[in-house]
Backbone bond lengths (Angstrom), bond angles and torsions (degrees), N, CA, C in turn:
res aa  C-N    CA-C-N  psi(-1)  N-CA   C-N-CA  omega(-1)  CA-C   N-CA-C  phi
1 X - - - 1.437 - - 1.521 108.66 -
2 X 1.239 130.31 113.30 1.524 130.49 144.78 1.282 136.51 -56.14
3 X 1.371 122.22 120.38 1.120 131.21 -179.59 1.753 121.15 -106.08
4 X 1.221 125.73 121.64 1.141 127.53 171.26 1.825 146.97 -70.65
5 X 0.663 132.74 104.93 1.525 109.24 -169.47 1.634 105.78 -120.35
6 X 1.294 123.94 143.33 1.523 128.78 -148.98 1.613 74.88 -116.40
7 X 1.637 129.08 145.92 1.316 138.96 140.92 1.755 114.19 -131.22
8 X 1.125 140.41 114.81 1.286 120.66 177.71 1.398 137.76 26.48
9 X 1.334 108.44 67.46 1.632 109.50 174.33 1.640 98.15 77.82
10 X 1.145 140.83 -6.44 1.492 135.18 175.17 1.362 103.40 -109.67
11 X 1.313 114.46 144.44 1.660 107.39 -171.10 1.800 79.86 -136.56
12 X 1.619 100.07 134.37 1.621 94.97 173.11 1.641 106.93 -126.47
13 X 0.784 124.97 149.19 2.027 134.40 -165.92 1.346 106.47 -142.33
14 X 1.105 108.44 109.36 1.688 113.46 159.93 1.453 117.54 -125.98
15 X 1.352 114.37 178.85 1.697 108.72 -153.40 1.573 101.54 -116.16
16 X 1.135 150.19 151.84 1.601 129.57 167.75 1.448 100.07 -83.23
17 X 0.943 148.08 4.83 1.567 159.12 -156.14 1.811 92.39 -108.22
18 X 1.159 121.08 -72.52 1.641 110.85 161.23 1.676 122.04 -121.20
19 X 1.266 99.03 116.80 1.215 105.44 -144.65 1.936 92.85 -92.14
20 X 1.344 123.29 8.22 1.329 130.73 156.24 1.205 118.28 -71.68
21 X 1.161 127.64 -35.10 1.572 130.14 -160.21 1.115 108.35 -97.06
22 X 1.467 116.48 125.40 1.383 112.19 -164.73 1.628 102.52 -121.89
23 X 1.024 163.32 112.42 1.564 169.06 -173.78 1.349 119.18 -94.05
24 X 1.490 117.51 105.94 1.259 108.84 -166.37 1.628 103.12 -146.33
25 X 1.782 96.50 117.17 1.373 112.86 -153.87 1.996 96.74 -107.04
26 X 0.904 85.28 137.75 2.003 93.01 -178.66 2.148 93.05 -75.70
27 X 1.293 121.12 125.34 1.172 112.41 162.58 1.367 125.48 -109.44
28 X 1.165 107.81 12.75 1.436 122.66 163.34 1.333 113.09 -80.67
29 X 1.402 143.34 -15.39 1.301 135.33 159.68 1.538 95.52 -62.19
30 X 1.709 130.62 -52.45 0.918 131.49 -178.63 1.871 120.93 -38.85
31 X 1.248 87.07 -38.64 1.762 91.37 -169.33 1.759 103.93 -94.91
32 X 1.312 114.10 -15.44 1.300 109.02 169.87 1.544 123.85 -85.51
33 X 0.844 99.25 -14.85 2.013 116.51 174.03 1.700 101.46 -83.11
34 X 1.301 107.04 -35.71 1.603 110.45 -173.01 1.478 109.68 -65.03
35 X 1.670 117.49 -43.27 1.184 131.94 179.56 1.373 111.11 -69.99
36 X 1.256 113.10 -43.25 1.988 109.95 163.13 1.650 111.63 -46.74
37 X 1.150 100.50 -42.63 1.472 100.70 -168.48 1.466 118.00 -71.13
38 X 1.846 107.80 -40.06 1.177 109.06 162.53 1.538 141.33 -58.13
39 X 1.864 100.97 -29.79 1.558 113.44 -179.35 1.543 89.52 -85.21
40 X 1.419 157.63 -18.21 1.131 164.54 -157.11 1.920 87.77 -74.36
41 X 1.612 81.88 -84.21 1.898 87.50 178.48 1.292 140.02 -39.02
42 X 1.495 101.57 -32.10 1.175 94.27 -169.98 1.599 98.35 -104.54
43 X 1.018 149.67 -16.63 1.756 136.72 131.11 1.306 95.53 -18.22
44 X 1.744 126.44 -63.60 1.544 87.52 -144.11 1.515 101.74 -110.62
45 X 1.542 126.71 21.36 1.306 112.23 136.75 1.500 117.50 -83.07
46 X 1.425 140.57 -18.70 1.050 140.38 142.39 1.892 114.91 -9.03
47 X 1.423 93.34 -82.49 1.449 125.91 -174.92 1.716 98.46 -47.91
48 X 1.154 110.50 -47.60 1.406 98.75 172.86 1.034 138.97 -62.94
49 X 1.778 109.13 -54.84 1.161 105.69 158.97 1.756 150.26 -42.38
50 X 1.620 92.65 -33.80 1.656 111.27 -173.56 1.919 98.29 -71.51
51 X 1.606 111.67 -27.82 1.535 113.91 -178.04 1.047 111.26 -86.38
52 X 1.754 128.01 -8.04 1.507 127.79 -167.57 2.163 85.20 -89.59
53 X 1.373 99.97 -60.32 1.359 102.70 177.31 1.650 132.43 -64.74
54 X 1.552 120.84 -18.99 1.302 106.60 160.07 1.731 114.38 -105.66
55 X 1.248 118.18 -19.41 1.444 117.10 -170.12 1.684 100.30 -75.20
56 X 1.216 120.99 -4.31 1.520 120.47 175.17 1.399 130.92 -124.02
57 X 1.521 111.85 86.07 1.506 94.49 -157.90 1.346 86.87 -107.67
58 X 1.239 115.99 108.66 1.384 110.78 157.59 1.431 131.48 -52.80
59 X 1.041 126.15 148.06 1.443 109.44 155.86 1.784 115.09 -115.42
60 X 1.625 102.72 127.48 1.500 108.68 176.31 1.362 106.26 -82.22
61 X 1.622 117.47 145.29 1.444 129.42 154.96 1.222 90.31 -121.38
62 X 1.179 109.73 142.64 1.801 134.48 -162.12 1.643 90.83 -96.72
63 X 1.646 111.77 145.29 1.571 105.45 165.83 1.558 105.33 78.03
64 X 1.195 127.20 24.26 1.500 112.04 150.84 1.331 121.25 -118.94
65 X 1.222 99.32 159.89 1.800 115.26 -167.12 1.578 113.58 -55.91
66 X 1.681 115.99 -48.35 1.174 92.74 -174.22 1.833 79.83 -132.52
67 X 1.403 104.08 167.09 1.488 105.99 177.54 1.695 108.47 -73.30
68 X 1.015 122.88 -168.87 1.534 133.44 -144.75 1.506 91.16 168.40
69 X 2.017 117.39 104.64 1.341 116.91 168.40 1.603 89.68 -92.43
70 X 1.705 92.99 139.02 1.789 115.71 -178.88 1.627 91.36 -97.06
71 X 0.891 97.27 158.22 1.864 123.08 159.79 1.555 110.68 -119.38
72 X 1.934 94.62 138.89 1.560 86.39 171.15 1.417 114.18 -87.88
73 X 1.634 105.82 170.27 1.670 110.16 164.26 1.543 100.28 -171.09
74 X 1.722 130.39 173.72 1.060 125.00 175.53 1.078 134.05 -46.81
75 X 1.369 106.28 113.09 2.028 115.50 159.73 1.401 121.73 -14.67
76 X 1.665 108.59 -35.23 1.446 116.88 -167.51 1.442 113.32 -113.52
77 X 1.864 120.80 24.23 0.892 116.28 -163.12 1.223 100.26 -129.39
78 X 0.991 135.43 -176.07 1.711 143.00 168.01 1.339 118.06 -129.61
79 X 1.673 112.57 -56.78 1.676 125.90 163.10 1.553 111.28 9.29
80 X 1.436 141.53 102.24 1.229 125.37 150.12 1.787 100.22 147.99
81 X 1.003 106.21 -169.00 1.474 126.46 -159.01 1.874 92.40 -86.66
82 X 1.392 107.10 135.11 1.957 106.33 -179.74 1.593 82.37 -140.13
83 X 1.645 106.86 134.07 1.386 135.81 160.51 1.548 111.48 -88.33
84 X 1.245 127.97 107.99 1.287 119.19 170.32 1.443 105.23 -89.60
85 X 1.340 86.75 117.99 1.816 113.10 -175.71 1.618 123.12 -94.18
86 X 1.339 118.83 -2.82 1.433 137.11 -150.09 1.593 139.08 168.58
87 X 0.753 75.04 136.63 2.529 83.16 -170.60 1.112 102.48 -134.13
88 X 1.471 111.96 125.27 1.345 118.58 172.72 1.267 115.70 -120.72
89 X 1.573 146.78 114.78 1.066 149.26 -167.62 1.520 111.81 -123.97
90 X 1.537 119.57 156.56 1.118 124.19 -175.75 1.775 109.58 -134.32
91 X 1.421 94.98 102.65 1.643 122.11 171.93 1.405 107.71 -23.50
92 X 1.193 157.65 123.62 1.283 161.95 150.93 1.612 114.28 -57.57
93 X 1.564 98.94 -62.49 1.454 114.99 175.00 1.520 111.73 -70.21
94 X 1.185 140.74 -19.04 1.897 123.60 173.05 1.118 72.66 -145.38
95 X 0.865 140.57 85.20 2.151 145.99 132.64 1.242 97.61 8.68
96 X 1.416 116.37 64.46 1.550 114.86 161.59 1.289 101.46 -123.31
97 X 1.407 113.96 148.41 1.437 124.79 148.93 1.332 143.07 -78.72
98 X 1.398 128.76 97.25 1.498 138.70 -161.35 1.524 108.76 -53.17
99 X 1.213 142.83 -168.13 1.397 162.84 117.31 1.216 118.96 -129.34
100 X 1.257 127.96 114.11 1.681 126.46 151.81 1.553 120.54 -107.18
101 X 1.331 103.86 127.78 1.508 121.33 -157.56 1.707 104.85 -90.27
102 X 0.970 125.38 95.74 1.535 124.45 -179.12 1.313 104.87 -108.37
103 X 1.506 125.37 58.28 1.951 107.57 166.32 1.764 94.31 -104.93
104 X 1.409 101.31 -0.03 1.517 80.69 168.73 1.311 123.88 -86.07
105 X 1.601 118.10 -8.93 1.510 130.20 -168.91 1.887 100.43 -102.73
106 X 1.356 98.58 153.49 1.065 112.04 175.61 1.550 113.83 -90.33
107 X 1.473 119.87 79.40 1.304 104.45 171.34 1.648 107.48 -115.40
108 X 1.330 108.63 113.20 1.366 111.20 -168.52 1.462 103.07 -106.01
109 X 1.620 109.36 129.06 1.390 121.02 154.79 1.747 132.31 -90.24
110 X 1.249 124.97 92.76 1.274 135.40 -140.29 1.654 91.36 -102.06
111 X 1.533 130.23 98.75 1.297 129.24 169.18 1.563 102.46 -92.16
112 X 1.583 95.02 141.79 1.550 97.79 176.66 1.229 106.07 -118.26
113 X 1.467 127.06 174.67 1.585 128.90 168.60 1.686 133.32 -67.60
114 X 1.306 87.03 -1.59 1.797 109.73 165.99 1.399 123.65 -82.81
115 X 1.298 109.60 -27.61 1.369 120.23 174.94 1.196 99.92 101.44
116 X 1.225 160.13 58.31 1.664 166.54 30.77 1.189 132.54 7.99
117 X 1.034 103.29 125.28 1.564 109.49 -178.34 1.235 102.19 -125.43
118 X 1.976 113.87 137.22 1.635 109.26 -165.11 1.671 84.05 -113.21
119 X 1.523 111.24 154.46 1.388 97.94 173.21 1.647 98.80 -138.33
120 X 1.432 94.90 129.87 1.474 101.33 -179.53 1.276 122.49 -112.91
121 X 1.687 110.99 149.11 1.766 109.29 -165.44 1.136 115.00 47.36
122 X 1.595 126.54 53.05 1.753 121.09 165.00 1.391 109.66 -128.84
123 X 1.516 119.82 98.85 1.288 117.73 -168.09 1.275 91.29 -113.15
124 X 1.294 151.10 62.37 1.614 159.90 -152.25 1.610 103.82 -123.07
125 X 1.320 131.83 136.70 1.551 138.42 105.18 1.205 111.90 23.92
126 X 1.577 104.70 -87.18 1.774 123.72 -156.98 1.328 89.45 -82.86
127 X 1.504 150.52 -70.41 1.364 141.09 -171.36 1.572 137.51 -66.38
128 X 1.375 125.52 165.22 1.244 95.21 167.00 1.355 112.43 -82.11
129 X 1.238 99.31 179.89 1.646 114.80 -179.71 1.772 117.66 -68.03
130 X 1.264 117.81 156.37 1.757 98.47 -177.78 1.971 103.63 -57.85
131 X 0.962 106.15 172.18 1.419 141.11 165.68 1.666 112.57 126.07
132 X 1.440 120.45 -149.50 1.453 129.27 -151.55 2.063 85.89 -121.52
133 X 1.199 116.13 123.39 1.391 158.87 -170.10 1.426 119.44 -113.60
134 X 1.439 125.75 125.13 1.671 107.44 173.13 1.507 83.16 -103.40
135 X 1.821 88.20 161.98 1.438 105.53 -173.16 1.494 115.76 -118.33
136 X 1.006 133.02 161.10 2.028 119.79 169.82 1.817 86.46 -134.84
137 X 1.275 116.69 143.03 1.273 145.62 149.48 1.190 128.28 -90.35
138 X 1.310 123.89 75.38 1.854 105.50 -156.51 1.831 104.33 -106.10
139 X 1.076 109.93 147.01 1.393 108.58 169.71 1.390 128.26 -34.88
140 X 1.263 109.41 -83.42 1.213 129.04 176.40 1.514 125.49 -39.27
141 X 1.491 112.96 123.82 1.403 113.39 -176.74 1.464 127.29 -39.27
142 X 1.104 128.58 153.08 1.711 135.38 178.34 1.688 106.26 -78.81
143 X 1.074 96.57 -63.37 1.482 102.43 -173.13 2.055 112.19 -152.40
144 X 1.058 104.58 8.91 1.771 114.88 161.46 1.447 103.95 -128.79
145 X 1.439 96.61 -177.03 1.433 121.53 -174.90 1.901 111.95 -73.95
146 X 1.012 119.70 -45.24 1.360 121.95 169.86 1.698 118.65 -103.28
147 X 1.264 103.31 176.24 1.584 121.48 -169.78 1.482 110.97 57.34
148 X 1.223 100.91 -143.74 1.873 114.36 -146.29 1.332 100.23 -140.90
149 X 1.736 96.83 168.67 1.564 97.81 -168.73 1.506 104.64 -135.45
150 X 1.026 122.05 125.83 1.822 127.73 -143.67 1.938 94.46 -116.51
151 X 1.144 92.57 130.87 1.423 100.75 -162.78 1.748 90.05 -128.54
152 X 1.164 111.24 112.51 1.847 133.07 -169.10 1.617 97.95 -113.21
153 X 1.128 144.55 59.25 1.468 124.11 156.04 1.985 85.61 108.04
154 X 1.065 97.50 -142.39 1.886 102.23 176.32 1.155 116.97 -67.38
155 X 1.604 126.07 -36.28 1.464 140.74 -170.08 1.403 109.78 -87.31
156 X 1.414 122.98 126.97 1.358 147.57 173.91 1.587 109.78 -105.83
157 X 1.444 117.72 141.50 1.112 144.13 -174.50 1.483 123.43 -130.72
158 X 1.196 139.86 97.44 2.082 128.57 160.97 1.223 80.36 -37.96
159 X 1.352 109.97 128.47 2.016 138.99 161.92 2.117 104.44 -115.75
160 X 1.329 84.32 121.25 1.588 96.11 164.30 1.490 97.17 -116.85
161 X 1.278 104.87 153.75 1.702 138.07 -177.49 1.482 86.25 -153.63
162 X 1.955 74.52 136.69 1.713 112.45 161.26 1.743 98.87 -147.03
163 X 0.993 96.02 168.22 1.511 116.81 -170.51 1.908 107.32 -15.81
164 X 1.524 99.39 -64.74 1.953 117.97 177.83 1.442 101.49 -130.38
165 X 1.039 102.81 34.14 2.208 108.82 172.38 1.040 102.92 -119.28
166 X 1.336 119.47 133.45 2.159 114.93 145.55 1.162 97.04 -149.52
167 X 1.497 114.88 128.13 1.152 141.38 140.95 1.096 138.31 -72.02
168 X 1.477 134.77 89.63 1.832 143.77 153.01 1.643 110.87 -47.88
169 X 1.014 112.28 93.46 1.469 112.57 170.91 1.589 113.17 -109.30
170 X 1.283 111.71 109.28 1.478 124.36 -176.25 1.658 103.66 -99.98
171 X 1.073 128.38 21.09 1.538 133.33 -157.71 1.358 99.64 -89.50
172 X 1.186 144.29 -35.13 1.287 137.72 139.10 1.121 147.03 -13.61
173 X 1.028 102.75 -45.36 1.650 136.14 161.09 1.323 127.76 -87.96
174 X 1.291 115.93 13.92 2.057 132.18 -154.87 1.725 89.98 41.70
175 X 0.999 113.37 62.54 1.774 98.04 161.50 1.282 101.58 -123.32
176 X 1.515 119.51 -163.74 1.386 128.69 -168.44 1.925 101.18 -90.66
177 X 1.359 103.53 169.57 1.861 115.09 166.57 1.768 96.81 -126.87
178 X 1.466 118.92 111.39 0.826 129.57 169.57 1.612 128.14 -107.56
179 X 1.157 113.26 132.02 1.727 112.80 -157.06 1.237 109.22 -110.51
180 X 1.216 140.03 161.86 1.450 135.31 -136.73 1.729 92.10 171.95
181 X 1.870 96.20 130.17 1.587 110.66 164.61 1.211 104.50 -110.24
182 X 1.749 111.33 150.22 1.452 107.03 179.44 1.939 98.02 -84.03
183 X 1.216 96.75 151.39 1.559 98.91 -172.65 1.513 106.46 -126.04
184 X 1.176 113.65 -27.61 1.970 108.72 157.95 1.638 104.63 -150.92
């Protein structure tokens, strides 16, 4: 039978079977490897967490039907996959303002680095129709003091960008403001 006896970080074990041999193991290497392991973990649930919370900034639009996860990318960019999530129009005949909620539809605006824009599933009124579109991004405001002015085929738009937002606002013009998440 082995018997144990604990003294400060020294742990000593001998056997009644040979009662010469005495075994004496340091357990403070034990408890100092444990503490690596612990500051180890918790860095890298740390690390995870801080990348779950900044590498994903969603952006919410309040009031749509089904959610739509955004991706971020530059304010000043266009490049990438756009969900049109929303149309906002303004009634002429009873001065009302419409909403139609499309994050359940797939209408994707696909800008490439050529200056094309492909548009898929948009058989709309207010949009163009699907196919491949050149695009212009121009600095200079449309019709306010900030953002850009997005030039799709013949039709021009004031364009705001935020991180996974852009806004086409043709309302200037009695046209529609159509809202859009970036989606890759």
């Amino acid at each position: 039978m082995e018997q144990t006896k604990s003294k400060s970080k020294v742990e000593i074990a001998y056997s009644s079977q040979d009662l010469g041999a005495v075994k004496i193991v340091d357990i403070g290497a034990k408890s100092t490897s444990m503490k690596t392991q612990r500051g180890t973990c918790f860095t890298l649930v740390a690390l995870i967490l801080f990348s779950l919370f900044t590498g994903c900034q969603n952006v919410e639009i309040p009031g749509l039907k089904c959610r739509v996860k955004s991706v971020s990318g530059p304010a000043d960019d266009v490049t990438g996959k756009w969900k049109l999530v929303r149309v906002k129009t303004f009634n002429m005949e009873n001065g009302r303002a419409n909403e139609v909620d499309y994050s359940c539809d797939d209408i994707i605006y696909n800008f490439n680095e050529e200056d094309t824009v492909e548009i898929t599933e948009g058989e709309f009124d207010f949009i163009p129709d699907s196919g491949t579109y050149e695009y212009e991004l121009i600095l200079s405001p449309f019709d306010r003091a900030d953002g850009f002015t997005m030039k799709i085929g013949l039709s021009s738009w004031a364009c705001f960008l935020e991180s996974g937002k852009m806004t086409l606002d043709g309302s200037g013009l009695d046209g529609e403001i159509l809202e859009f998440v970036r989606i890759e």
